[in-house]
C-alpha positions in Angstrom: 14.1 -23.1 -12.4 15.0 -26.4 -14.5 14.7 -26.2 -18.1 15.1 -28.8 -21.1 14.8 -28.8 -24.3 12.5 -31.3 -26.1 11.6 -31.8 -29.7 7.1 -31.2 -30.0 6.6 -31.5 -33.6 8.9 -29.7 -35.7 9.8 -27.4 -32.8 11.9 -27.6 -30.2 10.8 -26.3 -27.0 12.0 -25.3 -23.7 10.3 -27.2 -20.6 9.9 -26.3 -17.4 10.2 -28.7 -15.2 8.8 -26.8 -11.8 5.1 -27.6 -13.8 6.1 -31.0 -14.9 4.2 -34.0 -13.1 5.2 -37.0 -14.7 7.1 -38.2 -17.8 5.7 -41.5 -19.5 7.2 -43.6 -22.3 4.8 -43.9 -25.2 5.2 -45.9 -28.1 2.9 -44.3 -31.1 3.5 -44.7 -34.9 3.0 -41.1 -35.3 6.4 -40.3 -33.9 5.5 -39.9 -30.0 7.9 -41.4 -27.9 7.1 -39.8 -24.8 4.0 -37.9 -22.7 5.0 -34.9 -20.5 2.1 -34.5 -18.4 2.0 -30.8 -16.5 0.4 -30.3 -13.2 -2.2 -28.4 -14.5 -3.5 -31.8 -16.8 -2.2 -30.7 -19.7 -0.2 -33.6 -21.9 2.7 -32.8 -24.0 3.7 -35.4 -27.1 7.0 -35.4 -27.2 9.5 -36.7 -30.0 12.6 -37.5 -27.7 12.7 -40.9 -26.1 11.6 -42.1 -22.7 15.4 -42.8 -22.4 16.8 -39.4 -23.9 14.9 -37.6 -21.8 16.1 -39.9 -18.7 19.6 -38.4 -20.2 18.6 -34.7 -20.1 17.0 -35.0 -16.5 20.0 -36.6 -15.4 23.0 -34.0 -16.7 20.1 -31.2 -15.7 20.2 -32.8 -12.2 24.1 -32.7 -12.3 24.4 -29.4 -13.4 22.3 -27.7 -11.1 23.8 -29.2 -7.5 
């Protein structure tokens, strides 16, 4: 399995990316940078940025070949 770890609030939180769909920039004045959207509909604000995130899933994809 694929984790990362994003920032939800004033949490961080593990994310498993098996149940992940999509991962959409968002640009909101309440802090939400991103949407992680699960396959079972469920949408995740996140606090990272669209870009960050692009960071993570690219060291996670390196790590794990």
């Amino acid at each position: 399995m694929k984790f990362i770890k994003l920032n939800i609030g004033k949490e961080e939180r593990m994310i498993n990316l098996t149940h992940v769909q999509e991962i959409l920039p968002e640009n909101k004045p309440e802090g939400v940078k991103a949407r992680v959207v699960y396959t079972s509909g469920e949408i995740l604000p996140v606090e990272d940025s669209f870009s960050h995130i692009h960071y993570l899933l690219h060291l996670n994809h390196l790590i794990t070949k």
